[in-house]
C-alpha positions as CSV (number, residue, x, y, z in Angstrom):
1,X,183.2,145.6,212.2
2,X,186.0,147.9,212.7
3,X,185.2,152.0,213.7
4,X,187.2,154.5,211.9
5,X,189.2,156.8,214.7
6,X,187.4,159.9,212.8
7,X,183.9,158.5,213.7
8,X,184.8,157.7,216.8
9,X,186.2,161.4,217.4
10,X,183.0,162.5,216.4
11,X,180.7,160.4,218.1
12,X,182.4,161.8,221.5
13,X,182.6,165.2,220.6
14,X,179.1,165.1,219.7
15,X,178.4,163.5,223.4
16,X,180.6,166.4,224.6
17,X,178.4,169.2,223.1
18,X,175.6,167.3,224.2
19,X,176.7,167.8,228.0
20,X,177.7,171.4,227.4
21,X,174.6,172.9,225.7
22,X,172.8,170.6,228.8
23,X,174.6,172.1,231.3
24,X,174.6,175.5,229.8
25,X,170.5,175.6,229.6
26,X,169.9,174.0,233.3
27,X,171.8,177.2,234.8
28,X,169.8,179.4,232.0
29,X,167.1,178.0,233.8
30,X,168.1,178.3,237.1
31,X,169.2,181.8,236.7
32,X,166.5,184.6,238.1
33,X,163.6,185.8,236.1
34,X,165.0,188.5,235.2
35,X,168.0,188.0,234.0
36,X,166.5,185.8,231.3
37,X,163.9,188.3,230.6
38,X,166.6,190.7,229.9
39,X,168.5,188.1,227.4
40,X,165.2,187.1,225.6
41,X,164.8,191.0,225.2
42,X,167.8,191.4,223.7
43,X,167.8,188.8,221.0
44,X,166.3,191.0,218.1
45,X,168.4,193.3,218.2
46,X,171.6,190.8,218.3
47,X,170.1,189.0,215.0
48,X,169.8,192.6,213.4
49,X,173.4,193.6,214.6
50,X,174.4,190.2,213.0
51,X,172.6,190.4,209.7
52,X,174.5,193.6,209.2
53,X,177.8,192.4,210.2
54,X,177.8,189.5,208.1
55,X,176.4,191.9,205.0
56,X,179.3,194.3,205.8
57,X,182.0,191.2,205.9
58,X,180.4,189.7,202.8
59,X,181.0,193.0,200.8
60,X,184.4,193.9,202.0
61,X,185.2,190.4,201.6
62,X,183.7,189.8,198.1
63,X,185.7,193.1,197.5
64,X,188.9,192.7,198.8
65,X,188.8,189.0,196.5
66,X,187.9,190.7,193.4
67,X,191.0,193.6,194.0
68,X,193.2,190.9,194.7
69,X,192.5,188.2,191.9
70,X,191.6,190.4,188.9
71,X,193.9,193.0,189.9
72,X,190.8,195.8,190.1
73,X,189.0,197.3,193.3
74,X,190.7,198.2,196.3
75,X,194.2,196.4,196.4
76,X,195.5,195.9,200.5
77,X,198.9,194.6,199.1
78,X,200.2,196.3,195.7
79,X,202.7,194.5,193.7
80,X,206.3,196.2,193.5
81,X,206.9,198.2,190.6
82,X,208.8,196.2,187.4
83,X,212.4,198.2,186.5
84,X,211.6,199.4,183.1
85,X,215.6,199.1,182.9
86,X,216.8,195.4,183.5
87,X,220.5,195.1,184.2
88,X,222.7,194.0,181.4
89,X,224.4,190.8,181.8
């Protein structure tokens, strides 16, 4: 049976993030108490930080869509106004 090349791309990415996040959390480990202690401490307060972000980027986002498809809200990029006079031919 023949692999696709997009599995196969996959499967060793997948072996790639494998060794990266390993890597990554033996140093964590190896690091001094304290400096762990210090990034455990702060997680909280990042996943608050980051719940508001992402509220703040879904409004502004949701917002700037609705100016910009139905024409209402806050529009970034007006259209140029239409000449009420057209040239004659």
């Amino acid at each position: 049976m023949v692999k696709s090349p997009a599995l196969c791309f996959f499967s060793r990415s997948y072996h790639i993030f494998y060794f990266f996040v390993t890597v990554g959390l033996r140093a964590w480990n190896e690091s001094e108490s304290y400096l762990r202690q210090s990034q455990l401490a702060m997680i909280p307060l990042q996943l608050y930080l980051q719940i508001i972000m992402a509220l703040i980027f879904g409004f502004v986002y949701t917002y700037l869509m609705y100016g910009s498809i139905l024409n209402a809200g806050l529009i970034i990029f007006p259209k140029p106004a239409r000449n009420p006079f057209p040239e004659e031919m």
